[in-house]
Backbone as a printed PyTorch tensor [residue, N CA C, xyz], in Angstrom:
tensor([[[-11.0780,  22.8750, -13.1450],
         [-10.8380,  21.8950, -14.1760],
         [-10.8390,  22.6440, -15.5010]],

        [[ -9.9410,  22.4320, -16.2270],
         [ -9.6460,  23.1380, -17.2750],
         [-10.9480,  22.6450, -18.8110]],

        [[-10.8930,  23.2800, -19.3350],
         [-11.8410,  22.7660, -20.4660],
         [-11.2660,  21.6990, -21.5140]],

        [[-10.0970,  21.7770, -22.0080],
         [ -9.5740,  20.7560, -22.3790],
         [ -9.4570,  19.3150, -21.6710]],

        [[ -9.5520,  19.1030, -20.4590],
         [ -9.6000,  18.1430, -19.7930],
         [-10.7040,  17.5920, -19.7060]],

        [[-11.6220,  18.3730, -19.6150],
         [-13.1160,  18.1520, -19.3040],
         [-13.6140,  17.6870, -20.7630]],

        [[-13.0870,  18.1020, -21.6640],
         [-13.6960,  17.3980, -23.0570],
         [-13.1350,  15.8730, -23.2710]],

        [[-11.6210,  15.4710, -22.5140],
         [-11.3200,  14.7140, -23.1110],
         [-11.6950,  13.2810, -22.4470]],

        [[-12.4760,  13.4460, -20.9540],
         [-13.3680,  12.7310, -20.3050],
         [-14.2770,  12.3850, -20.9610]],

        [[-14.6160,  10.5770, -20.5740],
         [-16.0270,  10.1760, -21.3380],
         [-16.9770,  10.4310, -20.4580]],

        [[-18.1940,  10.1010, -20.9500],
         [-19.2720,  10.2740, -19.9220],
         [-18.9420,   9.7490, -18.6380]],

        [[-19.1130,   8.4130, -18.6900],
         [-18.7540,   7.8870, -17.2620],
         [-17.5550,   8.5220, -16.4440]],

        [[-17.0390,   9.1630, -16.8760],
         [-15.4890,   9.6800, -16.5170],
         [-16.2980,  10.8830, -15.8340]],

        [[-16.8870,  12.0240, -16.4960],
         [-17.6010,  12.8900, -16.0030],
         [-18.6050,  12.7810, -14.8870]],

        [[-19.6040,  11.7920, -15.3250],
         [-20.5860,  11.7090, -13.6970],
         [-19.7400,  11.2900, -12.9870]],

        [[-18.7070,  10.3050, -12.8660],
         [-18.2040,  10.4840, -11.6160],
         [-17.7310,  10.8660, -11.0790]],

        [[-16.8260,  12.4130, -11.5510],
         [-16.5790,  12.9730, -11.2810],
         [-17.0640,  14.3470, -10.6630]],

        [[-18.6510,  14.3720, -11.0710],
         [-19.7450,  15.4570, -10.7000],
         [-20.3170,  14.8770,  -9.5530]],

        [[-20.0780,  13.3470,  -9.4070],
         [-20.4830,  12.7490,  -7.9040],
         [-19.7990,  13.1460,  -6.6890]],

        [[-18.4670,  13.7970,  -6.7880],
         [-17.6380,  14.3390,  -5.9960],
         [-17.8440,  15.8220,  -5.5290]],

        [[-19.0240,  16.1280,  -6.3350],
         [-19.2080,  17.5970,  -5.7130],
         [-19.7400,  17.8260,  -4.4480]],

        [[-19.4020,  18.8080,  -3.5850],
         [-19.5980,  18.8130,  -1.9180],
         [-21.5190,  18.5680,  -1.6820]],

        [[-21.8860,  19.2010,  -2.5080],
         [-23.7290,  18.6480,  -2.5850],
         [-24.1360,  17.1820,  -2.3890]],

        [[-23.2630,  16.7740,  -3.5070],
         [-23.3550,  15.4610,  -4.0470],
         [-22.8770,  14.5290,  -2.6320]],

        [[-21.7550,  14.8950,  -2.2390],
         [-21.4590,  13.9870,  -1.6210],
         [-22.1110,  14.1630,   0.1510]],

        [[-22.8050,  15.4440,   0.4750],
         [-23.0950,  15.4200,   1.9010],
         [-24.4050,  14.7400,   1.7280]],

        [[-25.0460,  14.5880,   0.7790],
         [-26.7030,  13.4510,   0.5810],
         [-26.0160,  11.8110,   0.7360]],

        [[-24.8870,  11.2640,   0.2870],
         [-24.3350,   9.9250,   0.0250],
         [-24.2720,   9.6880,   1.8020]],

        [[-24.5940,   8.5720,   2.2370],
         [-24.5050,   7.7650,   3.2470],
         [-22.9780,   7.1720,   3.8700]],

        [[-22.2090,   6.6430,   4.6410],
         [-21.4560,   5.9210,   4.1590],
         [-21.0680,   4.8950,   3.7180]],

        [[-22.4380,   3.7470,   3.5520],
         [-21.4710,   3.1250,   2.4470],
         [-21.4550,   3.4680,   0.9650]],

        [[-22.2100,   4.4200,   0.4000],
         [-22.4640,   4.7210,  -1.0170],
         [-20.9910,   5.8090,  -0.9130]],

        [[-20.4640,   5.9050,  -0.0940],
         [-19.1660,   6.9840,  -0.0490],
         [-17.8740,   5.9080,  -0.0810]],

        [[-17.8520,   5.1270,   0.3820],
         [-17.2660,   4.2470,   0.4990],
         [-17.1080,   3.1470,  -1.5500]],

        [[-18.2320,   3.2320,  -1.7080],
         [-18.2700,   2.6610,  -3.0610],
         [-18.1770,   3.4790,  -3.3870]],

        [[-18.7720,   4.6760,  -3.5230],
         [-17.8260,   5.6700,  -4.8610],
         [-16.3130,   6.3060,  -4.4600]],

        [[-15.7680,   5.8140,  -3.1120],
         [-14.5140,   5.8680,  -3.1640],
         [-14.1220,   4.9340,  -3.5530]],

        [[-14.5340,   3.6000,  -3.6910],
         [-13.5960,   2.0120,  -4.8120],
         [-13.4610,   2.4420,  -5.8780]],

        [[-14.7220,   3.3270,  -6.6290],
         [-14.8380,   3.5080,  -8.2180],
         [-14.2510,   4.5530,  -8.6080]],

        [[-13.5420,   5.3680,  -7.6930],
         [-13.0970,   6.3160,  -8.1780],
         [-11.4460,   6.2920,  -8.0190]],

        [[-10.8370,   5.3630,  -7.0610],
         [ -9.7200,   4.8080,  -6.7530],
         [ -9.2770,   3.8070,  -8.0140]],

        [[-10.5230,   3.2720,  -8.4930],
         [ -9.7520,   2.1140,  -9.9360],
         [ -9.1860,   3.0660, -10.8590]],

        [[-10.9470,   4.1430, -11.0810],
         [-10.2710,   5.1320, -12.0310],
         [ -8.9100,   5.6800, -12.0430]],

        [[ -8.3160,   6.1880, -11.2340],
         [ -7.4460,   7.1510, -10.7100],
         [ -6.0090,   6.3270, -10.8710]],

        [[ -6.3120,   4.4740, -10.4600],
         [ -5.1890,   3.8850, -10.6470],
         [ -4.6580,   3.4550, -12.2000]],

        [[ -6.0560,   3.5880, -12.8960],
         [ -6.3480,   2.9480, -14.2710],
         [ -5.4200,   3.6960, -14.7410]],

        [[ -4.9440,   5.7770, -14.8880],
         [ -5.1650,   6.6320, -15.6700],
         [ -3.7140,   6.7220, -15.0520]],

        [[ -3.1710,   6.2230, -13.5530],
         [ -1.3330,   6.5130, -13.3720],
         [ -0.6630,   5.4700, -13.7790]],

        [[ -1.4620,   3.9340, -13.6820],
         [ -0.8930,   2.9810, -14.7550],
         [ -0.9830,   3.3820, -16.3390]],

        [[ -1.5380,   3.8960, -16.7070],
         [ -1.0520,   4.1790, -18.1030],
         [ -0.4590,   5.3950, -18.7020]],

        [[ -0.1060,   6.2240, -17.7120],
         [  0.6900,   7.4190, -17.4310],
         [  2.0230,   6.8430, -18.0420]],

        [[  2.0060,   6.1580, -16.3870],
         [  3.6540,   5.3150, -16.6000],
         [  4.3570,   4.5010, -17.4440]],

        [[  2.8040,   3.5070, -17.9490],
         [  3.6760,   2.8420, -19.0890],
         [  3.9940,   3.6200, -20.1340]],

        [[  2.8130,   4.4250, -20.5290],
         [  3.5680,   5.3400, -22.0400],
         [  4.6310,   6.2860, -21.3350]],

        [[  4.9050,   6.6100, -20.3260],
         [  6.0900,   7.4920, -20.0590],
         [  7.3230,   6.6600, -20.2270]],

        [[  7.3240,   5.3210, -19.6930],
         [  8.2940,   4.6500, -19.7610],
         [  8.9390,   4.2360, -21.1580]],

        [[  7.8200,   3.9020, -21.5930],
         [  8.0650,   3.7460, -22.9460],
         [  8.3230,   4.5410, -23.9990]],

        [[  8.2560,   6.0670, -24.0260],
         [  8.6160,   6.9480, -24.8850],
         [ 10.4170,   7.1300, -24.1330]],

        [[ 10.3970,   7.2560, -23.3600],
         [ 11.5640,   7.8470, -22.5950],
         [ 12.8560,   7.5160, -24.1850]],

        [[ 12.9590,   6.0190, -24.2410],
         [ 14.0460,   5.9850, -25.3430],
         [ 13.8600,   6.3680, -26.7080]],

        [[ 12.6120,   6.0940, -27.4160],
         [ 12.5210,   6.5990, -28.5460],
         [ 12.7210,   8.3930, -28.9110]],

        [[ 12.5860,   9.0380, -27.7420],
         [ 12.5380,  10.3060, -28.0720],
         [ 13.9090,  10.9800, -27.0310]],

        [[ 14.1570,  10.1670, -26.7300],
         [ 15.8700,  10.7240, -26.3350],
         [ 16.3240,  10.8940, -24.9030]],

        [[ 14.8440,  10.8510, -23.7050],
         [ 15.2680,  11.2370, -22.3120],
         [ 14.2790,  11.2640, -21.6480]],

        [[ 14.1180,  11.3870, -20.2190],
         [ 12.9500,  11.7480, -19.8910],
         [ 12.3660,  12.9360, -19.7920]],

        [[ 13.2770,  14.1730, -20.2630],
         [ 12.6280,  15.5020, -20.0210],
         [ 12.1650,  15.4870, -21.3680]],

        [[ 12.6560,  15.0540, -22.0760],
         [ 11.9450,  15.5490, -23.2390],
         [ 10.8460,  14.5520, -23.1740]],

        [[ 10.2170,  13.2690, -23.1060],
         [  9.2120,  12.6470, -22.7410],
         [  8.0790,  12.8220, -21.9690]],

        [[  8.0640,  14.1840, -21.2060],
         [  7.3550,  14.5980, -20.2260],
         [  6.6250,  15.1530, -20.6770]],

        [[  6.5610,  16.2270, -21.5080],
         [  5.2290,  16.7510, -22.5870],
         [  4.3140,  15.6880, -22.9180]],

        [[  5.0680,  14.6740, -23.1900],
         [  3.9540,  14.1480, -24.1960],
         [  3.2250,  13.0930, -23.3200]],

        [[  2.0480,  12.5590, -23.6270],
         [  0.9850,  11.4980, -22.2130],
         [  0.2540,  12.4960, -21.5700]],

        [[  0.3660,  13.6990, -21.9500],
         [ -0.2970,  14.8210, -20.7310],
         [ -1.2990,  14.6520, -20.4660]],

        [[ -2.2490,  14.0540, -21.4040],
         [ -3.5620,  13.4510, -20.8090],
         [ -4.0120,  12.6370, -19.6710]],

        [[ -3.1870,  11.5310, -20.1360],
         [ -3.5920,  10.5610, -18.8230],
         [ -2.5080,  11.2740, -17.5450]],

        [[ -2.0120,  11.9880, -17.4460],
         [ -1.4560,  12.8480, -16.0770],
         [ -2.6590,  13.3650, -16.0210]],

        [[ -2.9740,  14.3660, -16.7700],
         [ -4.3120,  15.3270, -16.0490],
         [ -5.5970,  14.7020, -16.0260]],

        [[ -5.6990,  13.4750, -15.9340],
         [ -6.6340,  12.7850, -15.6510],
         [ -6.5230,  12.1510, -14.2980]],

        [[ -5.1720,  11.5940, -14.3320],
         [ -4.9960,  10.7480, -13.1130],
         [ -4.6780,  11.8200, -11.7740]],

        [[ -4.2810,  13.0400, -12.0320],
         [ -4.6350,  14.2680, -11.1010],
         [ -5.5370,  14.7360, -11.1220]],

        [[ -6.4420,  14.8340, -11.6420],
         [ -8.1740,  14.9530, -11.6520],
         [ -8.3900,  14.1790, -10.6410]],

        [[ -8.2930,  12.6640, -11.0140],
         [ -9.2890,  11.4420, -10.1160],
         [ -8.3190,  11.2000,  -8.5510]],

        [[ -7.1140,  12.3400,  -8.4930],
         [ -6.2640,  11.6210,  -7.1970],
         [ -7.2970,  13.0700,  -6.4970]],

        [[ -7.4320,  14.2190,  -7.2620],
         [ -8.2810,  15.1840,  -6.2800],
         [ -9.5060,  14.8130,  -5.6660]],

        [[-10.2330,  14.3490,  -7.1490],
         [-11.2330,  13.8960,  -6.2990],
         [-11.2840,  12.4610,  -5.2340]],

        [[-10.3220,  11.4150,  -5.7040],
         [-10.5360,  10.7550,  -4.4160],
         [-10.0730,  11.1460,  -2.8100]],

        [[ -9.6690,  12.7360,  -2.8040],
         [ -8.6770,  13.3680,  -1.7420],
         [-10.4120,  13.6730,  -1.2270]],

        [[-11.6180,  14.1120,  -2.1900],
         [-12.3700,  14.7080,  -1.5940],
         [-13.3250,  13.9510,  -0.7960]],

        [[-13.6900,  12.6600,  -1.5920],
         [-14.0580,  11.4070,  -0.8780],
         [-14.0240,  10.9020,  -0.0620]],

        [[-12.1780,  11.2760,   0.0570],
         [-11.5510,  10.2870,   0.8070],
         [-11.8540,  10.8630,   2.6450]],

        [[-11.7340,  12.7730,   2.0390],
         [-12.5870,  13.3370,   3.0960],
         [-13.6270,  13.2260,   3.7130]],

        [[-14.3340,  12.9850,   2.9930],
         [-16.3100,  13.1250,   3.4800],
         [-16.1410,  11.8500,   4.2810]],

        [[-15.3770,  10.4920,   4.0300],
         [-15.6230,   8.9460,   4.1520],
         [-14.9260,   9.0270,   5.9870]],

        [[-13.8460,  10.0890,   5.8990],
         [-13.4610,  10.0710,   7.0630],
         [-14.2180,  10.9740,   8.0950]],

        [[-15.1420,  12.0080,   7.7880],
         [-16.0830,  12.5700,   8.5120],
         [-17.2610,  11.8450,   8.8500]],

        [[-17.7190,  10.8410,   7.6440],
         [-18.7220,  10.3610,   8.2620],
         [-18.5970,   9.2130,   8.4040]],

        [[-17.7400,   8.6660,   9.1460],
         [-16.9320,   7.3070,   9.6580],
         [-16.8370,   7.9840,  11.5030]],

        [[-16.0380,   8.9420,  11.6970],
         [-16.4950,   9.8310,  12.7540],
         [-17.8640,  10.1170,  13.5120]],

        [[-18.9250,  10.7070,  12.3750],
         [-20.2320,  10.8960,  12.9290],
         [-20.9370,   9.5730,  13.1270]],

        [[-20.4140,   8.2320,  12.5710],
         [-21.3870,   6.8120,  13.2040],
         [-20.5710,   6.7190,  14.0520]],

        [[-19.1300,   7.0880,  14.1310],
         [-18.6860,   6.6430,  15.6460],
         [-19.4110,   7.2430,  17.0680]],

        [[-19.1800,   8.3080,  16.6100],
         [-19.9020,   9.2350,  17.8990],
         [-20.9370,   9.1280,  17.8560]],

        [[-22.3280,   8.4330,  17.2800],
         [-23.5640,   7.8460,  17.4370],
         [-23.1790,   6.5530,  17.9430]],

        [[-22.5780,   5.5670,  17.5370],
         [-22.3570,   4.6140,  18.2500],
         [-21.9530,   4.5550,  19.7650]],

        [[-21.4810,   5.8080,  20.2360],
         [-20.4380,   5.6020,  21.2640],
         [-21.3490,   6.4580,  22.5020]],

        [[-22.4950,   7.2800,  21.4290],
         [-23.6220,   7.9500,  22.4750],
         [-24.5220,   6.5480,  22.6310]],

        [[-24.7820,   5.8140,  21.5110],
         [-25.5080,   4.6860,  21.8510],
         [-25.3500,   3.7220,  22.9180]],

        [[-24.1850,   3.4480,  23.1340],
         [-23.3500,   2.6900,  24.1670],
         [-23.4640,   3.0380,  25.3440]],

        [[-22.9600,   4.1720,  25.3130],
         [-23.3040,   5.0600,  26.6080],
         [-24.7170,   4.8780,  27.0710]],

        [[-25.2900,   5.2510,  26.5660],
         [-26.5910,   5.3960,  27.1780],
         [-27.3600,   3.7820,  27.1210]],

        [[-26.9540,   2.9770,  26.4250],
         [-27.7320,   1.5620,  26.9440],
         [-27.1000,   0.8800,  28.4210]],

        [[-25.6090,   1.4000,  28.5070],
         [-24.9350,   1.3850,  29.5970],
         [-25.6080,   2.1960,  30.8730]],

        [[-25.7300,   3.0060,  30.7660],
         [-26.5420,   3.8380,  31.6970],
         [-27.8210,   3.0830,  32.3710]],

        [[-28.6650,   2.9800,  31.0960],
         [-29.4970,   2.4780,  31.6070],
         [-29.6880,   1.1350,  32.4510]],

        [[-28.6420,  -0.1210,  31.7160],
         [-28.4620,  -0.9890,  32.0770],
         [-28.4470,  -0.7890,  34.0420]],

        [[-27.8220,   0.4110,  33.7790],
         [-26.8750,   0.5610,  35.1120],
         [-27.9430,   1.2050,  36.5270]],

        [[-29.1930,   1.7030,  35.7540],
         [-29.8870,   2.4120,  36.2190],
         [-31.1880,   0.8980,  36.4220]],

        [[-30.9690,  -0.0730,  35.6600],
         [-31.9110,  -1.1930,  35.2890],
         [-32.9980,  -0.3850,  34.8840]],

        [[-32.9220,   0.8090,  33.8580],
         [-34.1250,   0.8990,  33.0780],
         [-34.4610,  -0.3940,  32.1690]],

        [[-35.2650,   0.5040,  30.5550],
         [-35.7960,  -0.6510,  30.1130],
         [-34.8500,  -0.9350,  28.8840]],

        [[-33.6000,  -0.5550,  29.1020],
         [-32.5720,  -1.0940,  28.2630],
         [-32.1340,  -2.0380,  28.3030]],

        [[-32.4360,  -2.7810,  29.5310],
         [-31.8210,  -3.7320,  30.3180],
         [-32.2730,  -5.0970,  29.9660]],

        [[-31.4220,  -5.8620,  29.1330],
         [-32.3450,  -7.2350,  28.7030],
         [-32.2270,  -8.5300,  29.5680]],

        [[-32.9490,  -9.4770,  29.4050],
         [-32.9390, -10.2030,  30.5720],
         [-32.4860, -11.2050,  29.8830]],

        [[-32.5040, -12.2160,  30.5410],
         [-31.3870, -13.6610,  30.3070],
         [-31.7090, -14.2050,  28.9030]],

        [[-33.5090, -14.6710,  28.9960],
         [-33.5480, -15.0620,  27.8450],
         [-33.6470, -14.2700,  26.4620]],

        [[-32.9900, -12.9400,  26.5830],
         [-33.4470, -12.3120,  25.4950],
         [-31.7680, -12.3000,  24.7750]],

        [[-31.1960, -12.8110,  25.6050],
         [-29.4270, -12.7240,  25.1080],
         [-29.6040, -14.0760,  24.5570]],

        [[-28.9830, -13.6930,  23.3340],
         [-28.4180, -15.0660,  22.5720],
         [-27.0460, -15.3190,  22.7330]],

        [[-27.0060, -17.0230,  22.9940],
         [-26.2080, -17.6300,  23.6010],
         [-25.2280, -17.7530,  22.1470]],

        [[-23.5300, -17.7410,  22.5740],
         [-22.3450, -17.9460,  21.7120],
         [-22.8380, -19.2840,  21.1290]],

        [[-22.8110, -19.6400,  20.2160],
         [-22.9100, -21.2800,  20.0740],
         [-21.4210, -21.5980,  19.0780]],

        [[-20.4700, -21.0650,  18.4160],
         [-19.3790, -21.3660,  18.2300],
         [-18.1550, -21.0250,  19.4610]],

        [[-17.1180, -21.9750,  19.2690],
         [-16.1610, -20.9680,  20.4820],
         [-14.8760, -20.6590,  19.1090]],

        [[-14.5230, -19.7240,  20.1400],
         [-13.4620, -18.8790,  19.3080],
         [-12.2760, -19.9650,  18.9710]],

        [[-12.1740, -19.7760,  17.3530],
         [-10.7880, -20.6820,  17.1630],
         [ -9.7510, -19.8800,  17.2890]],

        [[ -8.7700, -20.9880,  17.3350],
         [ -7.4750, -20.6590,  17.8720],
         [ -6.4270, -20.6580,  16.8810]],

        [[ -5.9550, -19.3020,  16.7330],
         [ -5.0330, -19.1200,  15.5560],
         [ -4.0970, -19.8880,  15.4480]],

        [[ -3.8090, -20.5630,  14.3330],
         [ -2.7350, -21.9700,  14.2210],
         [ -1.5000, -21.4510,  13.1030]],

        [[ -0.4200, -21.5090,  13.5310],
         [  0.8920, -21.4500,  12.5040],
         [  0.5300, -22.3120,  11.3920]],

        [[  0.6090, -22.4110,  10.4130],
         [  0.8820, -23.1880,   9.4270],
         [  1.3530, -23.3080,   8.0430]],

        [[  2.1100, -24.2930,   7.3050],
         [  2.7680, -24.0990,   6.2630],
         [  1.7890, -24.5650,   5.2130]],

        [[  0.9980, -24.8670,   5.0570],
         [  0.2270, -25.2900,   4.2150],
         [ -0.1720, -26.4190,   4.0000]],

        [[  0.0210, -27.6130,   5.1020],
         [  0.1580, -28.7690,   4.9630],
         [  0.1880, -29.6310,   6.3730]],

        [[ -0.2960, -30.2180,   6.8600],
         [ -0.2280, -30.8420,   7.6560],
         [  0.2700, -31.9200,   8.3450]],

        [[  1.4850, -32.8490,   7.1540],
         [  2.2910, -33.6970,   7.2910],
         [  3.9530, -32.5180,   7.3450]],

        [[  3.5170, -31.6620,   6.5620],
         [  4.6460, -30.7290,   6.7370],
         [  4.5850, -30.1430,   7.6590]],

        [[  3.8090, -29.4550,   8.6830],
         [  3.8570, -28.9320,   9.9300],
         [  4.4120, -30.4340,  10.9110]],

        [[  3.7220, -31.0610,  11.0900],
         [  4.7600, -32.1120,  11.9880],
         [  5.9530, -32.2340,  11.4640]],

        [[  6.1400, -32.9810,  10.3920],
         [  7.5510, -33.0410,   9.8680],
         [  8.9710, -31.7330,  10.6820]],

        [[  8.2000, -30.3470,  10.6720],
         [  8.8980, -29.3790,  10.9600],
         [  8.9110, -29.3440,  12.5810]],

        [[  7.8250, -29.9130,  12.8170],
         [  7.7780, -30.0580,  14.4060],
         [  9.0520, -31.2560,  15.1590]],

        [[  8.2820, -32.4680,  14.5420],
         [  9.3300, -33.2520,  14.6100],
         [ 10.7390, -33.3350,  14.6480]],

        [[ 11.2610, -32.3330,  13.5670],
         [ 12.7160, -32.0860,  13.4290],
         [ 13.4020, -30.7670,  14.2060]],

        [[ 12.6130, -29.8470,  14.4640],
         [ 12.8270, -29.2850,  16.0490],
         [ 13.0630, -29.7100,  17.3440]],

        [[ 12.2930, -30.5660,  17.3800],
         [ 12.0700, -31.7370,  18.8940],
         [ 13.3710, -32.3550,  18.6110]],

        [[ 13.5930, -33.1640,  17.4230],
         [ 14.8410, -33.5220,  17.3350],
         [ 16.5710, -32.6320,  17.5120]],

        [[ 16.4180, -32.0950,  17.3770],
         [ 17.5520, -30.7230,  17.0320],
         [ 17.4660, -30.6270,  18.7840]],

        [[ 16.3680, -29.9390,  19.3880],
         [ 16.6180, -30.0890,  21.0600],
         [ 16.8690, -31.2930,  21.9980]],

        [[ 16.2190, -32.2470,  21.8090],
         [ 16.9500, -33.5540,  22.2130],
         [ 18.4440, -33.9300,  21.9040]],

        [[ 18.6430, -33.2420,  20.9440],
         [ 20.5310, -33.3790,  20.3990],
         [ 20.9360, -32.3670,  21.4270]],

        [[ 20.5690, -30.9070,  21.3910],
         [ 21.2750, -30.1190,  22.1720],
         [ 21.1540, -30.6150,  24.0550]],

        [[ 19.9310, -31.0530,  24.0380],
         [ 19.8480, -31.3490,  25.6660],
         [ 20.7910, -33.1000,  25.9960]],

        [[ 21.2530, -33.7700,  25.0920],
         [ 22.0070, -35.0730,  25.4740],
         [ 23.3210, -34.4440,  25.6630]],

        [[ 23.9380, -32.9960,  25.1150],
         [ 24.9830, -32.5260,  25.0470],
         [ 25.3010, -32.3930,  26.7580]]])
């Protein structure tokens, strides 16, 4: 990170960006990786939305877009700052999304086992809690419920025409 860049960060801009360091981030859990990947994703979107609008917007006053490209350099090297670091985040979030899987999946395993072995993994009737909702049933709908018949209705109709044919 260049020093000019680094000055032109505010504080908050800076710690969160020192939160991305490989230290920093192998102590974070995953969901604290997960939230400082939201907060660092707004940042990052905050700094290419306003890239673009002042790019867009100089483009005519100053004659083109190459010549428009110098200038905004800030919020570019900001919003490539915060796309690195959410690349690094975005890393750690997918490693340790991995390591609860493969704890989960040793967990499984082995309550399975046991089940299977009727160790003391094995729970008995009354220790299972019973479903007490049943699963609903995904329904088409237009937003309205005189309008879903209506549309029903005039289908049914349309095939009763084709089946008198």
């Amino acid at each position: 990170m260049n020093q000019g860049l680094l000055n032109s960060l505010t504080d908050a801009e800076r710690r969160l960006a020192a939160e991305t360091e490989r230290d920093v981030l192998k102590s974070l859990d995953e969901d604290e990786l997960l939230d400082l990947h939201q907060r660092i994703r707004r940042v990052r979107t905050k700094y290419v939305k306003n890239y673009r609008r002042a790019a867009s917007a100089s483009v005519v006053p100053v004659g083109g877009r190459g010549k428009a490209y110098p200038r905004n350099q800030r919020d570019r090297d900001k919003a490539e700052l915060f796309e690195s670091a959410l690349a690094r985040v975005s890393r750690e979030v997918a490693s340790a999304a991995g390591r609860a899987s493969a704890e989960l999946r040793s967990e499984r395993i082995e309550a399975a086992r046991a089940a299977k072995s009727g160790g003391p993994a094995m729970r008995t009737a009354d220790q299972v809690e019973p479903v007490t909702s049943p699963r609903r049933r995904a329904t088409k709908t237009t937003g309205g419920l005189k309008k879903d018949a209506s549309s029903r209705a005039a289908g049914a109709r349309r095939q009763a025409q084709r089946d008198a044919r």
